[in-house]
VEXDREN-2710 file (C-alpha; in Angstrom, 1 decimal):
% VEXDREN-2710
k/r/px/py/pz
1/UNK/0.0/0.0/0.0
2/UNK/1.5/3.0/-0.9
3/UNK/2.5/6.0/1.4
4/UNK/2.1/8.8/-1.3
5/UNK/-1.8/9.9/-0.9
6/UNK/-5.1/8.7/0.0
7/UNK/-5.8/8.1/-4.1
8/UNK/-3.0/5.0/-3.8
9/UNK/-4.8/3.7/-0.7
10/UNK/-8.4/4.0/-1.8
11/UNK/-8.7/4.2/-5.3
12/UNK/-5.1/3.3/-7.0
13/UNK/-5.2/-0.5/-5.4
14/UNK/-8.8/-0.7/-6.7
15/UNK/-8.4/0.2/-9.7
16/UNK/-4.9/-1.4/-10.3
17/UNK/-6.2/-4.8/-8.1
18/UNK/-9.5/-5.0/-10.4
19/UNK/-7.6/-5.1/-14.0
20/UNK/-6.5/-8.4/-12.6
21/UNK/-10.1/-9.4/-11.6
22/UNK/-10.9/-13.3/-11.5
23/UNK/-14.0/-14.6/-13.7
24/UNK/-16.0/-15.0/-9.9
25/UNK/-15.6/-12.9/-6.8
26/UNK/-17.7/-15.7/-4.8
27/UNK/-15.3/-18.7/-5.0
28/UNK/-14.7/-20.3/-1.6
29/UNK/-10.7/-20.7/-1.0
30/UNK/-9.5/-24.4/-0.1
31/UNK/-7.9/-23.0/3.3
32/UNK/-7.8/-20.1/5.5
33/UNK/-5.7/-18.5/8.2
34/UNK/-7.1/-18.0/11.8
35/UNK/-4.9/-17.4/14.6
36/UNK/-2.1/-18.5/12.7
37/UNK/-3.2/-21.5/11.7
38/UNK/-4.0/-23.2/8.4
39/UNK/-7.8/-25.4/7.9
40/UNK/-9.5/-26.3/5.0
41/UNK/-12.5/-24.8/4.5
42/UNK/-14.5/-28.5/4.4
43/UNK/-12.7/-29.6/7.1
44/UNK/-13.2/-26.8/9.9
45/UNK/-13.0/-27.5/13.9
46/UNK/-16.6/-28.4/15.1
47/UNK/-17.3/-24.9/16.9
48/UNK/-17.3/-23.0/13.4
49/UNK/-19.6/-23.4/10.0
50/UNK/-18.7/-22.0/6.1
51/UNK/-21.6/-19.8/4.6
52/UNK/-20.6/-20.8/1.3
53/UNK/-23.5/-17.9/-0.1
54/UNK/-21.7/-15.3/2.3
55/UNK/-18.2/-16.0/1.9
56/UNK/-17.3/-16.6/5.5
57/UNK/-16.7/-19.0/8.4
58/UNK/-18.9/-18.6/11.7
59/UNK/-19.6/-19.4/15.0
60/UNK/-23.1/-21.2/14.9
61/UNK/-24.9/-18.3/16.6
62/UNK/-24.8/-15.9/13.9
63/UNK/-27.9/-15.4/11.3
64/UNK/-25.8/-13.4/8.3
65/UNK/-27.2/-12.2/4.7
66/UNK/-26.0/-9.9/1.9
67/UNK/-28.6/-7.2/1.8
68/UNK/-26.3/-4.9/-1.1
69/UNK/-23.6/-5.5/-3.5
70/UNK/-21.3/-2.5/-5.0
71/UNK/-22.9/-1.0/-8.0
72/UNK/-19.5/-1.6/-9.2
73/UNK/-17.2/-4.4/-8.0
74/UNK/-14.4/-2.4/-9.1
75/UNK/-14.7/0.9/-7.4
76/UNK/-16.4/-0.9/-4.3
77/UNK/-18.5/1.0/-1.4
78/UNK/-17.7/1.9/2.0
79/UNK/-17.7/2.9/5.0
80/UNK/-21.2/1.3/6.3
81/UNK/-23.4/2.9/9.5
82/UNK/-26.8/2.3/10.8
83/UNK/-29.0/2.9/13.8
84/UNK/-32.4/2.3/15.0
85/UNK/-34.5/5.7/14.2
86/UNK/-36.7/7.3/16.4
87/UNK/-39.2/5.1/15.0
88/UNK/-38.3/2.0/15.3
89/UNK/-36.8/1.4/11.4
90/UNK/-33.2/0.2/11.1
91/UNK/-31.8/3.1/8.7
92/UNK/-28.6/1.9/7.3
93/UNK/-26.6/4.5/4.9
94/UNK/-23.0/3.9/2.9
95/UNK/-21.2/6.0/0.3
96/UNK/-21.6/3.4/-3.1
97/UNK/-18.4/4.3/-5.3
98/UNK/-15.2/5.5/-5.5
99/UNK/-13.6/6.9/-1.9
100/UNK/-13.8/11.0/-1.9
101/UNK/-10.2/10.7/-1.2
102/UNK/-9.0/9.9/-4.4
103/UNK/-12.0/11.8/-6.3
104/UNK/-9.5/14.8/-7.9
105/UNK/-10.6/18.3/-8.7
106/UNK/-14.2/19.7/-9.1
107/UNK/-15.3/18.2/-12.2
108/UNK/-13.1/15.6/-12.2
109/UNK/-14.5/13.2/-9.9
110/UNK/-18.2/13.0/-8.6
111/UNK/-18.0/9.5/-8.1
112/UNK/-20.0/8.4/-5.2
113/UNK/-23.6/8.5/-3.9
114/UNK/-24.5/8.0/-0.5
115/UNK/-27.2/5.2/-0.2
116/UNK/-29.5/4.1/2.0
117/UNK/-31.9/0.8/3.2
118/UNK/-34.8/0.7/5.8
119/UNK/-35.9/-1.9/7.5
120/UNK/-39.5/-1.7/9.4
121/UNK/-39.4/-5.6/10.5
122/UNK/-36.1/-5.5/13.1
123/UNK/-33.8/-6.5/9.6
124/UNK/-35.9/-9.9/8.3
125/UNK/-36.0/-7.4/5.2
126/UNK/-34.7/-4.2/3.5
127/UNK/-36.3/-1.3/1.3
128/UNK/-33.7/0.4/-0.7
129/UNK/-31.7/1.9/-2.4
130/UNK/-32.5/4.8/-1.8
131/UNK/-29.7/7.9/-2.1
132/UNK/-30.3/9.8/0.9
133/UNK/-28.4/12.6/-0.2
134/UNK/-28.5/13.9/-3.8
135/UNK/-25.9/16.3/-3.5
136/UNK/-22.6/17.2/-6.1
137/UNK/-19.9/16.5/-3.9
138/UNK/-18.7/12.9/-2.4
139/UNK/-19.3/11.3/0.3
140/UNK/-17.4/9.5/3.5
141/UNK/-19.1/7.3/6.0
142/UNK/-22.0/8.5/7.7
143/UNK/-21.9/8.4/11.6
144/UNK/-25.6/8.6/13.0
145/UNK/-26.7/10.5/15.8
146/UNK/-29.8/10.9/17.9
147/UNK/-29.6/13.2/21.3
148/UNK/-31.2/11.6/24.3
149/UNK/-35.0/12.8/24.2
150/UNK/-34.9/13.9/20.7
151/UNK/-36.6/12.6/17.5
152/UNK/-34.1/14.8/15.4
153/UNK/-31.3/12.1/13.4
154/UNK/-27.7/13.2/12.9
155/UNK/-25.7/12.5/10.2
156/UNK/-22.1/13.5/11.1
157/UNK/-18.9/12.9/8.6
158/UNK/-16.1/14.3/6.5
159/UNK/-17.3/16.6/4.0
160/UNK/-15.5/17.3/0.9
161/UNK/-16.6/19.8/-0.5
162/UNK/-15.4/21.3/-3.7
163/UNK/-14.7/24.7/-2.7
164/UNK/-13.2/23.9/1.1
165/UNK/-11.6/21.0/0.0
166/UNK/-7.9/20.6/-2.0
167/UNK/-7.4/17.0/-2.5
168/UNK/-4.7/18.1/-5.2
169/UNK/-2.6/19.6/-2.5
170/UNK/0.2/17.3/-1.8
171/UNK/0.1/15.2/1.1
172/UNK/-3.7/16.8/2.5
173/UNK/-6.2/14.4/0.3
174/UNK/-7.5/13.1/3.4
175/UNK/-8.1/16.6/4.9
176/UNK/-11.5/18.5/4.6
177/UNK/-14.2/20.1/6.5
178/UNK/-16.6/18.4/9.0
179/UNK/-20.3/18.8/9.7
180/UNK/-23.6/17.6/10.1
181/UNK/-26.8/17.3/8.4
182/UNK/-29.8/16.5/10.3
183/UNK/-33.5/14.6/9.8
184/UNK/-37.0/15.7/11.2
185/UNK/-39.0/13.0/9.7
186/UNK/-37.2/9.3/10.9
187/UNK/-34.0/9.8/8.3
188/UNK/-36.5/10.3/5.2
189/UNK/-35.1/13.7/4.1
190/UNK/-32.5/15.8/5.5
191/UNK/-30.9/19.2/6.4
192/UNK/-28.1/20.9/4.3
193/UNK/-25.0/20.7/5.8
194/UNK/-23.7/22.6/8.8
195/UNK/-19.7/22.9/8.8
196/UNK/-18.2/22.8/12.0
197/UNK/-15.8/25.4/12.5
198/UNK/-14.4/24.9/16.0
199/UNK/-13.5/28.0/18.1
200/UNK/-10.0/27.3/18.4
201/UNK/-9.2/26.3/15.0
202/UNK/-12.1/27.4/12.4
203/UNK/-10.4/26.6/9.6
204/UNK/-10.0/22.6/10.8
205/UNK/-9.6/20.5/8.4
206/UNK/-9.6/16.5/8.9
207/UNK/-11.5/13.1/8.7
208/UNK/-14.1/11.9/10.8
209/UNK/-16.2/8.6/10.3
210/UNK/-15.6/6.9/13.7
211/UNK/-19.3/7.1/15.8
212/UNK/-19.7/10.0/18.2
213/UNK/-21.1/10.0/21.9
214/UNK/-23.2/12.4/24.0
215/UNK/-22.6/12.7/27.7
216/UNK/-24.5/12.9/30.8
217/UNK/-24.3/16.3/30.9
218/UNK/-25.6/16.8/27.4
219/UNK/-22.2/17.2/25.6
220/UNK/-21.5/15.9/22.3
221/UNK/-18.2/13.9/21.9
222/UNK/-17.1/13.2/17.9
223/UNK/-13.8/11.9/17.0
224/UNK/-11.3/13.4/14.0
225/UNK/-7.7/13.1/12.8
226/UNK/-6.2/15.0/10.3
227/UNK/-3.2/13.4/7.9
228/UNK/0.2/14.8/6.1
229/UNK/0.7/12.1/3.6
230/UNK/3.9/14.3/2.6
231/UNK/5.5/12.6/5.5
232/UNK/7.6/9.6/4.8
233/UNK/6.1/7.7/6.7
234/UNK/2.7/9.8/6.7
235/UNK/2.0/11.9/10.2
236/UNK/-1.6/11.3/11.6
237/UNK/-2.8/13.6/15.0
238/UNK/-6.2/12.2/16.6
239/UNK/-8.5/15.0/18.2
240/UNK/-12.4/15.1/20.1
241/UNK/-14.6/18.0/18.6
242/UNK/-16.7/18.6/21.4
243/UNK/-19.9/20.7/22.2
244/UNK/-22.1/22.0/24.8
245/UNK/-24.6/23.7/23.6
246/UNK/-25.8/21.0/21.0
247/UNK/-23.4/21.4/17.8
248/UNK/-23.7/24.9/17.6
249/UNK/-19.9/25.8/19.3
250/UNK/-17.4/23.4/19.2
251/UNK/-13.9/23.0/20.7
252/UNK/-11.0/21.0/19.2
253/UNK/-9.1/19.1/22.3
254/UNK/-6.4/18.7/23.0
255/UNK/-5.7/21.6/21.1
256/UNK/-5.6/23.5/18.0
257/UNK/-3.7/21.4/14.8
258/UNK/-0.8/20.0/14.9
259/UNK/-1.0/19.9/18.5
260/UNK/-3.2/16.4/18.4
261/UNK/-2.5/13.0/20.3
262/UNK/0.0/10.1/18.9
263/UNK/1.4/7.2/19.6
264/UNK/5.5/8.4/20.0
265/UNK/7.9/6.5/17.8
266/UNK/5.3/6.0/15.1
267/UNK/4.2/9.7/15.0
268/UNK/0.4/8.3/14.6
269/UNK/-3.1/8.0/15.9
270/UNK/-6.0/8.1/13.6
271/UNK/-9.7/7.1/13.6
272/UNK/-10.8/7.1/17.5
273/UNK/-14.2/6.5/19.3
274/UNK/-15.6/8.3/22.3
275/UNK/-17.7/6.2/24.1
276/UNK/-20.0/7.4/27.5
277/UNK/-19.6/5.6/31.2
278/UNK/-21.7/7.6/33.0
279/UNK/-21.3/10.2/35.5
280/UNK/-18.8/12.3/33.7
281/UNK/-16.9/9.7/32.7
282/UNK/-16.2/8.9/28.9
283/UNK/-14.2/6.4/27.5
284/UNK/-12.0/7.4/24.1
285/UNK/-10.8/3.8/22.1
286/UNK/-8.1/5.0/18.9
287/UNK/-6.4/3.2/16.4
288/UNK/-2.6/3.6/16.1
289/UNK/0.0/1.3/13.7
290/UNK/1.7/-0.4/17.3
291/UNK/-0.8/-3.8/17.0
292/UNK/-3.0/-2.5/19.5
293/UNK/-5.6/-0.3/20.1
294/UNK/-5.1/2.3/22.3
295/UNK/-7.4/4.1/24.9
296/UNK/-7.7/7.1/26.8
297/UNK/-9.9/8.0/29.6
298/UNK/-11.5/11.6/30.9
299/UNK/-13.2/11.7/34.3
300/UNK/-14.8/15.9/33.7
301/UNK/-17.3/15.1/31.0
302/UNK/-14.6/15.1/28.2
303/UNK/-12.7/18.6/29.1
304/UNK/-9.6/16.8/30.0
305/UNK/-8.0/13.7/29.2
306/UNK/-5.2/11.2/30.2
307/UNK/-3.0/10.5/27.4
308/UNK/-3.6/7.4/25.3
309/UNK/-1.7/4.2/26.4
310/UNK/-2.2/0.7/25.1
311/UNK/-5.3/-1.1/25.5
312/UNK/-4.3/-5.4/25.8
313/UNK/-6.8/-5.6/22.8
314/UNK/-4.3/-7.0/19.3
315/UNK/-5.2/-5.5/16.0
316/UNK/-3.3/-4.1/13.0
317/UNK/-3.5/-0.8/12.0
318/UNK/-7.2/-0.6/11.6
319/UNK/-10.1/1.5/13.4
320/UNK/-11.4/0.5/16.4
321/UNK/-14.9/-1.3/16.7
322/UNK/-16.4/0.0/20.4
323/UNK/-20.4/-0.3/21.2
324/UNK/-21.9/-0.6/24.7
325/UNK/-24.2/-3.6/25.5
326/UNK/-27.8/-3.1/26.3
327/UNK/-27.3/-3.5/30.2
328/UNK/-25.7/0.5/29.3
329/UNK/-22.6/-0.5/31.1
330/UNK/-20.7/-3.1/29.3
331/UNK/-18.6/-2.3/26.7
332/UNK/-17.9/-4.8/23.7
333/UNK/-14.8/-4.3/21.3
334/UNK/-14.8/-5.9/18.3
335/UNK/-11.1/-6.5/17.1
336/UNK/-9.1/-8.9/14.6
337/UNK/-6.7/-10.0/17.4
338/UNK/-4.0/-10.6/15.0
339/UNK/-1.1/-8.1/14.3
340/UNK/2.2/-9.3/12.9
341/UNK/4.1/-6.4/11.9
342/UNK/4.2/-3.0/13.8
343/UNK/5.5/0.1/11.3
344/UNK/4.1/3.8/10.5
345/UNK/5.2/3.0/7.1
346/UNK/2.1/1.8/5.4
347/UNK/3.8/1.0/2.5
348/UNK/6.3/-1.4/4.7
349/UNK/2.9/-3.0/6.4
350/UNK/1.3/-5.3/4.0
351/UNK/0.5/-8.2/6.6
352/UNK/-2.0/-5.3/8.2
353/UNK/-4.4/-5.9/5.4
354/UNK/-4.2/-10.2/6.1
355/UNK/-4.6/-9.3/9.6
356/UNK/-8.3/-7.8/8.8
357/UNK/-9.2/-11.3/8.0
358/UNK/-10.6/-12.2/11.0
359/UNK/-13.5/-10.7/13.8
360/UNK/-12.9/-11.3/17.6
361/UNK/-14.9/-9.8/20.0
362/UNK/-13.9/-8.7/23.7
363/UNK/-16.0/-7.0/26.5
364/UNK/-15.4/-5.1/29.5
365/UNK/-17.0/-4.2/32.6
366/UNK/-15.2/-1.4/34.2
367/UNK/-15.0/1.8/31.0
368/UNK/-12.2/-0.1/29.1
369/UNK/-9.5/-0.7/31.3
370/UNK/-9.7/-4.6/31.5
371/UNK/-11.0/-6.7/29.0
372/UNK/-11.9/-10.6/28.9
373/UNK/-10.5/-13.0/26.3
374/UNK/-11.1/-12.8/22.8
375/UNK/-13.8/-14.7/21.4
376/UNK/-14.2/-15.6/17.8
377/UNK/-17.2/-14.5/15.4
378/UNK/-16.6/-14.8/11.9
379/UNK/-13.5/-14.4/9.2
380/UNK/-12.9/-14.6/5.4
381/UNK/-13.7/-17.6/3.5
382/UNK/-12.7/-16.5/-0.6
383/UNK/-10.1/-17.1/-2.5
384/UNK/-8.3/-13.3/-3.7
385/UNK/-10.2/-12.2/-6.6
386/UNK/-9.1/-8.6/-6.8
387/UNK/-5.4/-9.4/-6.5
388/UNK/-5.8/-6.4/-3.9
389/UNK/-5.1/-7.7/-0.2
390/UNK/-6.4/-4.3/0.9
391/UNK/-9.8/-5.9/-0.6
392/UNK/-9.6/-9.1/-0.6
393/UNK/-9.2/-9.5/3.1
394/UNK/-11.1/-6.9/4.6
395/UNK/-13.7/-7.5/7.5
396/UNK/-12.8/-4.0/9.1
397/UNK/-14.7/-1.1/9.4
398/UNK/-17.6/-2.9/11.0
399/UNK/-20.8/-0.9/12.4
400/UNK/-23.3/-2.4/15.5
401/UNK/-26.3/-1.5/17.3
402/UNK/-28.0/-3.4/20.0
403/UNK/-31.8/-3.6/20.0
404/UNK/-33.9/-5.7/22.1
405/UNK/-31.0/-8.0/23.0
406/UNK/-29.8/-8.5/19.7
407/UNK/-26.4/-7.1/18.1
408/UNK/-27.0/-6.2/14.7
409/UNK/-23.6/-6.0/12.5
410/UNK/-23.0/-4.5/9.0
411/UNK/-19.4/-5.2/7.8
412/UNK/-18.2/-4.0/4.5
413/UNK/-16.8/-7.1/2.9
414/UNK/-13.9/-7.1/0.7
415/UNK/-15.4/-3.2/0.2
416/UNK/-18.1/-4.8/-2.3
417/UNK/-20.5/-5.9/-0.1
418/UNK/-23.1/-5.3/3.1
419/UNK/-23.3/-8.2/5.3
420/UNK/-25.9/-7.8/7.7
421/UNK/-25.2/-10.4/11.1
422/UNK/-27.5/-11.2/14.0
423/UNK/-26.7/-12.5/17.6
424/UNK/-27.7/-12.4/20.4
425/UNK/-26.6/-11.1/23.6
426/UNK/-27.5/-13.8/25.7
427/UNK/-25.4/-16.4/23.2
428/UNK/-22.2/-14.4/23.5
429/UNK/-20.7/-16.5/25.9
430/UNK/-21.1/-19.4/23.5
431/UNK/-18.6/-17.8/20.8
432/UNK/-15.3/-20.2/20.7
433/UNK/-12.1/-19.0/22.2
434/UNK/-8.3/-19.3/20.7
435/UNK/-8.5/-22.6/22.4
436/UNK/-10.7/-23.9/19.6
437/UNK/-8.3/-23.5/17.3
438/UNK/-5.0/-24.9/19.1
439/UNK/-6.9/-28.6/20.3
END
C-alpha cells in the first residue's frame, strides 16, 4: 500500500487490483488463516460453519445475509453505519463508489452516492436503495446520531466539498471540512449541511467517520484526525470535537492542529471513538500502527483527558470497533486479534491488510481498562479475486447496534458488499475461544 496519498490507498489498489479481476468474486478458497493456523475450508474445527452464499466461516450463533452488493465491483463501497431511528426502522446508509479521497478536482471526480436501506421488521427485510443525499460532492461514512429525548437524526462525517476541500494539494487528500446534516422525519429527508468550524481552530480541516457519543451532561463527543501524507512515513494527530450547547460551538481538544494526540515513535493515531460511562466519565478507544488499540480515559465530562496508552486488545492498523451492550454498562470491542508487523510505514505494512481477515470480540465491565479473552465470530472464506489484499481480506470497518438484545452488524466485505449479522446477547458467551483452534 503505498504511502504517497489517499488516491493510492483507496482508489489506485482498486483500480490497479481489479484489471486483474478473476471470472468470480464468490469462489470459496481451499484454506484459510485463523490465529495463525491453516484449515481447510471442508474440514473446519466443530465450533465454526462456512456460509458458502456469504463468503465466511462462523460461529453457529450468527444469522448473516448480503442485503447490497457495489454497484460496481471495481470501485467498491464503503464505510457502512446504521442505527435504529426514532421510529423504530433500522436506517442503514454507505457512500456506493469510488472513496472521496482519491475523487480529484471539481469536475473531475463525482464519483460516489450515498445510499441508504430501511428496515420496518427489526432486519428480516430491507427497502432500498435509496440515495439519501442527492448532493454534487462525495461522500465519507455517515456516523448517525440521535440526542437523548430527541426525535431529530444526525448525520455526522467528513465533507469534501469542492470549494473547502484541495485533494490536489500534496500530502492533504485526506483533509477536509466536517459537519452535520440533520433529519425531522425518521432519516426520510435531510438538512443541508452545517460545517463545524471549532472555536479554536475554524479553519479545521480533517476526517471523521468513527461514531460519536453524548454525555451525561448533554455534551456531544465526535472523534477526528487529520493526515500529512507528505511525510515519509505519513504523520496522523487524533482529536475530540466537542460541544455544549448542541453542535452549535465546538472545541478541538487537546488543542488546536498540529497539536493532536500520537502514539510516540510512530508519530500516529487516527480514527478514534468516544464512548459514554456515566457520570462524567467517557471512554475514548483509537487506532494507532503499534498492534493494539489504544485508549484514553476523561473523568470531567470530556474537558480533560489522560494520554492514550495501550489497551491489551491486538489489532493491526485498523479503526477501532467500540459499542456498549444493552445493560448500558458493558462495553464490547470488536477487534481482529492478530497483528504481525508494527511500522508507520504503510507502505512497509502489508500483513496489516491479512490481519483484517478475521473478527474477535472482547467486553469489559469497568470503562475499558480490562478486557476478557477474545472470542471468535466470523472471518474470510474467498479465494483473492481482486489481486488487492487491501480488498480481498477486509472484514474492518464494522458498524453495530444493539436492539432488544440483539447485536446487529453490517461489515463492508472485501469493500463490495453489506453483510448484515445477527446474535444475540445472551449467546455471546457461546462464541469459541483461541482454544478452539489450538486442540
Amino acid at each position: 500500500m503505498s504511502h504517497k496519498t489517499l488516491i493510492t490507498i483507496y482508489c489506485l489498489l482498486v483500480f490497479l487490483g481489479s484489471a486483474h479481476m478473476k471470472e468470480s468474486p464468490n469462489t470459496i478458497a481451499e484454506s484459510i488463516v485463523i490465529q495463525d493456523r491453516d484449515f481447510k475450508t471442508d474440514a473446519l474445527p466443530r465450533s465454526l460453519k462456512l456460509d458458502r452464499e456469504l463468503g465466511i466461516v462462523l460461529a453457529p450463533y450468527l444469522e448473516a445475509e448480503i442485503i447490497h452488493r457495489a454497484r460496481d465491483a471495481k470501485r467498491g463501497l464503503y464505510e457502512i453505519r446504521g442505527t435504529v431511528t426514532p421510529k423504530g426502522d433500522y436506517l442503514v446508509m454507505f457512500p456506493d463508489g469510488g472513496h472521496y479521497g482519491g475523487a480529484g478536482k471539481r469536475g473531475e471526480g463525482k464519483v460516489n452516492d450515498m445510499l441508504a436501506y430501511r428496515s420496518s421488521n427489526k432486519g428480516k427485510t430491507w427497502e432500498g436503495p435509496t440515495v439519501a443525499f442527492d448532493i454534487d460532492y462525495n461522500q465519507h461514512g455517515f456516523i448517525p446520531f440521535i440526542p437523548k429525548g430527541s426525535e431529530r437524526i444526525y448525520a455526522f462525517g467528513t465533507q469534501p466539498i469542492w470549494d473547502m476541500y484541495e485533494p490536489e494539494t500534496h500530502g492533504l487528500s485526506e483533509n477536509a471540512p466536517i459537519g452535520y446534516r440533520y433529519s425531522d422525519d425518521d432519516g426520510h429527508t435531510w438538512s443541508e449541511v452545517r460545517i463545524i468550524r471549532p472555536k479554536n481552530d475554524p479553519e479545521f480541516r480533517g476526517m471523521s467517520v468513527m461514531r460519536m457519543t453524548e454525555t451525561d451532561s448533554g455534551a456531544w463527543l465526535l472523534g477526528s484526525h487529520e493526515a500529512d501524507w507528505s511525510y515519509k512515513p505519513i504523520m496522523t494527530r487524533q482529536y475530540l470535537l466537542r460541544s455544549e450547547d448542541q453542535g452549535q460551538t465546538w472545541e478541538l481538544l487537546p488543542g488546536q492542529r498540529h497539536g493532536g494526540w500520537y502514539a510516540k515513535g510512530f508519530n500516529r493515531m487516527d480514527e478514534g471513538r468516544p464512548i459514554n460511562l456515566g457520570n462524567g466519565n467517557i471512554f475514548f478507544m483509537t487506532r494507532t500502527a503499534t498492534g493494539y488499540l489504544w485508549g484514553s480515559w476523561s473523568e470531567d465530562d470530556g474537558k480533560s483527558w489522560t494520554y492514550p496508552k495501550p489497551t491489551p486488545l491486538v489489532h493491526p492498523d485498523a479503526p477501532p470497533m467500540l459499542f456498549t451492550l444493552s445493560d448500558g454498562k458493558t462495553l464490547i470491542a470488536f477487534h481482529h486479534n492478530r497483528s504481525k508487523i508494527q511500522t508507520a510505514d504503510l507502505a512497509g505494512n502489508r500483513s496489516q491488510h491479512y490481519d483484517r481477515s478475521e473478527i474477535w470480540f472482547a467486553t469489559s465491565g469497568d470503562g475499558g481498562r480490562n478486557w476478557s479473552e477474545p472470542q471468535f465470530v466470523f472471518a474470510t472464506a474467498l479465494e483473492p479475486f481482486f489481486d488487492n489484499i487491501w480488498r480481498d481480506y477486509n472484514t474492518s470497518y464494522i458498524d453495530a447496534f444493539i436492539d432488544d438484545g440483539v447485536i446487529n452488524i453490517f461489515c463492508p466485505h472485501r469493500w463490495e458488499r453489506v453483510v448484515f449479522l445477527q446474535l444475540r446477547e445472551v449467546d455471546l458467551d457461546k462464541f469459541p475461544t483461541r482454544k478452539a483452534f489450538l486442540d
